[in-house]
C-alpha positions in Angstrom: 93.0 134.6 130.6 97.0 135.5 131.8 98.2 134.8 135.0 100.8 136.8 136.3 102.8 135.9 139.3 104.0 138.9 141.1 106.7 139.9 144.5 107.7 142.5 146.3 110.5 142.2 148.2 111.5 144.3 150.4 113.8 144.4 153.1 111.3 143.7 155.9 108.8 141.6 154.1 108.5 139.8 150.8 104.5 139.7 149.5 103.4 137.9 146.5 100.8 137.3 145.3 98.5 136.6 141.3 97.0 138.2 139.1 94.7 137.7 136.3 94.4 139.9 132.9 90.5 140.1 132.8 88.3 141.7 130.0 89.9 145.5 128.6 93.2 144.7 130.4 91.7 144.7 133.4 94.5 144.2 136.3 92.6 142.0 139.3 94.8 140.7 142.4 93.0 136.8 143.0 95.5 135.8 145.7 98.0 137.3 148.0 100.3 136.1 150.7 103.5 137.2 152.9 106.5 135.7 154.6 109.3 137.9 156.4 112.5 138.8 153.8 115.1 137.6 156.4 112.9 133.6 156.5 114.4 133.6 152.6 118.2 132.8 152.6 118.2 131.9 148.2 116.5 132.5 145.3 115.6 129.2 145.0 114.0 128.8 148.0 111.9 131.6 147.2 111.2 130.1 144.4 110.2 127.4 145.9 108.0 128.9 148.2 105.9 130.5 145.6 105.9 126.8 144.5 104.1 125.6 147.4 101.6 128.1 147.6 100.3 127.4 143.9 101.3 130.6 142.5 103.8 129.0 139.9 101.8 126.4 138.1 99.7 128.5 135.9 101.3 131.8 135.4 102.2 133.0 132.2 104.7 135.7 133.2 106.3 136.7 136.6 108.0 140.1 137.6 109.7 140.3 140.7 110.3 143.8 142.5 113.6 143.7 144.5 115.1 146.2 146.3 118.7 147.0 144.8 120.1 147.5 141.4 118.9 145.3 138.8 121.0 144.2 136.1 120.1 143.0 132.6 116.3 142.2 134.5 118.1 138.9 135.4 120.4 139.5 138.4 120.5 141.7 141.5 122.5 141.4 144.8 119.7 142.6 147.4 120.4 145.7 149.2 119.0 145.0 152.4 118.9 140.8 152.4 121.8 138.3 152.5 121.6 136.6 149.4 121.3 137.4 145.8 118.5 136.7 143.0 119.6 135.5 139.3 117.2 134.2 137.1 119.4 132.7 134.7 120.2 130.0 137.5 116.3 129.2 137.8 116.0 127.3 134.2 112.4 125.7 134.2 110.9 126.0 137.3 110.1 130.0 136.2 107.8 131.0 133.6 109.8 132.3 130.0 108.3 135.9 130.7 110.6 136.3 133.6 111.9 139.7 134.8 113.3 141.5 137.5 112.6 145.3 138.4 113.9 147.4 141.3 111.4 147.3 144.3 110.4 151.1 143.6 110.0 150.9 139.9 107.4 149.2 141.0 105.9 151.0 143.6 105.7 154.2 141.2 103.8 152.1 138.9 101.6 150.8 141.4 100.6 154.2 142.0 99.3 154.8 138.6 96.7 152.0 139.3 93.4 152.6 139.5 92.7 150.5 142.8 95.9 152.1 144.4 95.0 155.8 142.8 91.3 155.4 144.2 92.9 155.0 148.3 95.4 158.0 148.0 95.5 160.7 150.5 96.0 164.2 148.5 98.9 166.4 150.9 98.8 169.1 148.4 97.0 169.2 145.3 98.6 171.6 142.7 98.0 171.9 139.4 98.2 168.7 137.9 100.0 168.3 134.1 97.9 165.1 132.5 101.5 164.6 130.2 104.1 165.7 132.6 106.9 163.7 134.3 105.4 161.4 137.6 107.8 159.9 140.6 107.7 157.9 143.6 110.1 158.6 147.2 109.3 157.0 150.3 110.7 155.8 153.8 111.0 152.0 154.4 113.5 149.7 155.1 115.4 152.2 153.3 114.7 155.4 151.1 113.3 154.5 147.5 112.7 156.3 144.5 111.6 156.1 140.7 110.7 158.2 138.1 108.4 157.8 135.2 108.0 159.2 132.1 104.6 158.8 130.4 104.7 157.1 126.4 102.0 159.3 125.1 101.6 156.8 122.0 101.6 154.0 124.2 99.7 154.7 127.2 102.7 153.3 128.8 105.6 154.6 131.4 109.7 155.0 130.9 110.6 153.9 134.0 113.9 155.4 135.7 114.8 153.4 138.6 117.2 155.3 141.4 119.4 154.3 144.6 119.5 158.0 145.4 118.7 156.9 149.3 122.1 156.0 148.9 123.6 159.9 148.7 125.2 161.9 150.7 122.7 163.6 152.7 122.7 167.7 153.3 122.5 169.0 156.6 121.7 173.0 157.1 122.0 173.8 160.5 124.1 173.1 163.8 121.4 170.7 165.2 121.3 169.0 162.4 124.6 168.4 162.0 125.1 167.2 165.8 122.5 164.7 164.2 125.0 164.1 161.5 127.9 163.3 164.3 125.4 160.7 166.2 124.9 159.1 163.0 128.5 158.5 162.0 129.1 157.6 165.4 126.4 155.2 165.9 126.8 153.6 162.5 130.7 153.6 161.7 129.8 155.1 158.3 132.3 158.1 157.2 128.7 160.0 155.8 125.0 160.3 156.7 122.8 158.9 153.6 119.4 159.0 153.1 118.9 155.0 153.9 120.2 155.5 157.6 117.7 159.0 158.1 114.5 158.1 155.9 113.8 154.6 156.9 113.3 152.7 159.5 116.2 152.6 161.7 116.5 156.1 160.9 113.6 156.9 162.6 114.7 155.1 165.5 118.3 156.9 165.4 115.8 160.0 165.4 114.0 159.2 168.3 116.9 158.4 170.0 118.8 161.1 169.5 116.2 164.1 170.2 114.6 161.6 173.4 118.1 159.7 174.6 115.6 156.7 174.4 116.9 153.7 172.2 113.8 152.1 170.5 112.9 149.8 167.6 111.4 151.1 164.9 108.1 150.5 165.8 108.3 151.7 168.9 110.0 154.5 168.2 106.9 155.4 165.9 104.8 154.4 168.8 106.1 157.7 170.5 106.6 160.1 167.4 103.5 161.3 167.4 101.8 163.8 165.7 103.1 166.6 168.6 106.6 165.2 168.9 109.8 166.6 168.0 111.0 163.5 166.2 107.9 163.5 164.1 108.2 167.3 163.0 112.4 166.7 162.4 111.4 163.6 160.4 108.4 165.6 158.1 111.5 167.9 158.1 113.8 165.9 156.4 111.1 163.5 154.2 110.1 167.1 153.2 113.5 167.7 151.8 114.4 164.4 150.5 111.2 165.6 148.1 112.1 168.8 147.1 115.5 167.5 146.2 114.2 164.9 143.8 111.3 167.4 142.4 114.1 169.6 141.5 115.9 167.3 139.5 112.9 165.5 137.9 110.0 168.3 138.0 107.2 165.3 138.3 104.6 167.9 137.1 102.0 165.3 136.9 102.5 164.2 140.3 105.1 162.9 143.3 103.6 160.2 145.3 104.7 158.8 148.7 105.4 155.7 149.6 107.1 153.3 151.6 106.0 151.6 154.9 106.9 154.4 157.4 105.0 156.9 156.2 102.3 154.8 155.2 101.6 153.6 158.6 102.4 157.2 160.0 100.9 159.4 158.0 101.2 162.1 160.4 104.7 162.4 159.0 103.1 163.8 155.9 100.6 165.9 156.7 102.6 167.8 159.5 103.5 171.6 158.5 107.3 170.7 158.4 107.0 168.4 155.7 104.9 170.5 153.1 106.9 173.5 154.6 110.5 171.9 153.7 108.7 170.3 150.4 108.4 173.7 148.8 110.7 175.9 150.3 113.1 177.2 147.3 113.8 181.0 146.2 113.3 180.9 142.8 110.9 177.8 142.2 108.3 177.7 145.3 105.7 178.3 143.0 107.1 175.8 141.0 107.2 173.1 144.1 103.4 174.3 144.8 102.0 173.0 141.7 102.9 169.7 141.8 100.4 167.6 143.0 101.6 165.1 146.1 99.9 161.6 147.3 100.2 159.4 149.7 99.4 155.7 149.3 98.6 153.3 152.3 98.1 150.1 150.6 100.5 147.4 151.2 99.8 145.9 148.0 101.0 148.7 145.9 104.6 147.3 144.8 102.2 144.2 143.6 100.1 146.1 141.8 103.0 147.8 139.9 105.0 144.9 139.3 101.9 143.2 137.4 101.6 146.5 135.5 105.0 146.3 134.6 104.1 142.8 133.0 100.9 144.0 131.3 103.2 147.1 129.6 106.1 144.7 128.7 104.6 141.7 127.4 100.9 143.6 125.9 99.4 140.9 128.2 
């Protein structure tokens, strides 16, 4: 029986947990824990950690999801986190099958799970294509999103990881653009971006803007509720951020949602601005329409998708 030890970490909070590979392939999730990201000031340390909770001592392979760009599967500088994660400095105390994969590579493979598919919320079903294109886009610490392209000899995924929360984002009318201005004022960035709108904090800069009332996050989705203006602006714009990636990817066999904000707020999804903004195009609205989109709720997705990232690399 393989053991896989598996992370996710994010900006907020780091899980980890392991798995086993059980009769037919059979992914199943024996232990689990969490600490918060900013507690972890070193790779080493997290290393460590996993250490003392007995996760290291008999796994076989270990994938870490990390949010920021990875490079050669051995190095990245985290987006969101003070410190940077290289597996070449961590010799012997990781297992030889050792990889890192961005934080949302491993989310969209999560949601191609059968325990994360069987909890989805459908927000509009379309017409689903069993060989087509599949991504992942969601709203957390900051704006993630992957693409993957199914291996039809292989049962497997191409996975195309993306910092496009990181682009300049498109404003369309004069509100929104008196948005844009309180952004660049309250930031000191030259630019709005999808990070600083479809996250965290930019729900907060939301709320505050349309309500003059400066909140944390979570208490900024405390008030958004499923009447409020910031709630129908932010299904707005989380509507938009998917159109623009469905246009460039055209996920035919599906677009799922992810990320903490909307997974604790689903109301941002299933308001009529979101699916409203999701499909409004002139020339490919019926297009938009077809593609199936799903929510997942389950914190335990990136986990989930970081041990099928194992199973697919190493035929564990």
């Amino acid at each position: 029986m393989t053991k896989i030890l598996v992370a996710d970490i994010g900006g907020t909070h780091t899980r980890f947990g392991s798995f086993e590979v059980r009769s037919k392939r059979a992914l199943h999730l024996v232990a689990v824990s969490s600490v918060p990201t900013a507690s972890i000031h070193s790779g080493l340390e997290l290393i460590n950690i996993f250490q003392d909770h007995g996760y290291l001592s008999e796994a076989q392979a270990m994938v870490l999801a990390v949010a920021g760009v990875v490079e050669n599967e051995r190095y990245c500088r985290l987006t969101n986190a003070h410190w940077d994660l290289d597996l070449n400095i961590l010799g012997a105390k990781i297992p030889k099958k050792s990889v890192l994969i961005n934080d949302f590579v491993a989310q969209a493979l999560g949601c191609t799970t059968p325990k994360i598919l069987s909890g989805m919320l459908t927000v509009q079903r379309g017409i689903p294509d069993a060989h087509g294109v599949l991504a992942a886009i969601g709203p957390g610490t900051g704006l993630g999103m992957c693409t993957l392209v199914p291996q039809t000899d292989t049962g497997t995924y191409f996975t195309l990881p993306s910092e496009g929360g990181h682009a300049p984002w498109p404003f369309l009318n004069s509100q929104e653009c008196a948005f844009q201005q309180f952004l660049v004022q309250h930031t000191g960035y030259a630019h709005a971006f999808g990070d600083i709108i479809l996250s965290g904090r930019g729900l907060s800069f939301l709320h505050e803007f349309l309500t003059g009332r400066k909140l944390a996050p979570p208490e900024a989705a405390a008030e958004a509720g499923p009447e409020s203006e910031t709630a129908a602006w932010f299904a707005r714009f989380f509507g938009r951020a998917c159109r623009i990636l469905a246009l460039h990817v055209l996920p035919r066999g599906g677009l799922f949602l992810c990320g903490g904000v909307v997974a604790k707020n689903p109301h941002f999804v299933t308001h009529s601005e979101f699916l409203r903004e999701c499909i409004d195009n002139p020339a490919y609205r019926k297009l938009l329409s077809n593609i199936p989109i799903h929510l997942t709720t389950d914190p335990q997705t990136g986990l989930y998708g970081a041990a099928k990232y194992a199973q697919q690399t190493w035929e564990l």
